[in-house]
N, C-alpha and C positions, 0 to 999 in steps of 0.2 A: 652555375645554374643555367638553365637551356631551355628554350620553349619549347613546348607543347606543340607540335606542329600541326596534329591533326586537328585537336581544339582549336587550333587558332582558325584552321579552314573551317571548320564547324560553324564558329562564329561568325567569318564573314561571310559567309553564306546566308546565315539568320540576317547579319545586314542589310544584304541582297533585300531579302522576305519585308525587312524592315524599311528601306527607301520604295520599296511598290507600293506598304500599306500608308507612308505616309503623303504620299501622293494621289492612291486611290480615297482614301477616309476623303481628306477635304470637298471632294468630283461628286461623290456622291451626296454628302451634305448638302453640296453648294445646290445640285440639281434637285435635292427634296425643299429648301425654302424658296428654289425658285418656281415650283410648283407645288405652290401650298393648297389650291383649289382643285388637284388633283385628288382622284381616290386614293391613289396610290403611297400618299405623302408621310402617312404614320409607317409602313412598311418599310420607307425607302430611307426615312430618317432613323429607324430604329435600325438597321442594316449600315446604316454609315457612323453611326456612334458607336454601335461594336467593331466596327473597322479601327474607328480611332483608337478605342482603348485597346484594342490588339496592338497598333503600331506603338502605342506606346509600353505596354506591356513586353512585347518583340524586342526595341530599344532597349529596354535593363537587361533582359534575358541574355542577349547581344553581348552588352558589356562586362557581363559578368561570364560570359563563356572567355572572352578575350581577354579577361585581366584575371584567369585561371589561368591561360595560354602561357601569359605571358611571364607569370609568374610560378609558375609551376604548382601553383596549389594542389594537394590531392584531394579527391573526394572523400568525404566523411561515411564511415559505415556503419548501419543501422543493424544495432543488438536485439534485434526482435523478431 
């Protein structure tokens, strides 16, 4: 059995994607409750919660390109 080479770069590439968003999500949050008397506060908080759930979403995405990699799983094909 033999990895997947390219998937495996695939993956850690989405990584990459995945350590920026889970260090941008938090920057942004932290900067919308610390300006909560700003206008701008529903926008900027709505904007850092969809960052989080992307970084977390990115995360599995991540781990399942790389434990395809590495196991060489094939893609399943759709009869329709």
């Amino acid at each position: 059995m033999r990895t997947n080479k390219d998937l495996l770069i695939k993956g850690i590439k989405h990584f990459a994607y995945t350590f920026l968003l889970m260090f941008t999500a938090p920057t942004v949050l932290w900067q919308a409750f610390k300006n909560q008397e700003h206008s701008f506060y529903i926008p900027v908080l709505i904007v850092g919660l969809i960052l989080a759930i992307a970084a977390i979403a990115m995360a599995f995405y991540s781990v399942h390109l790389i434990m395809n990699a590495l196991f060489n799983t094939p893609k399943k094909k759709n009869n329709g």
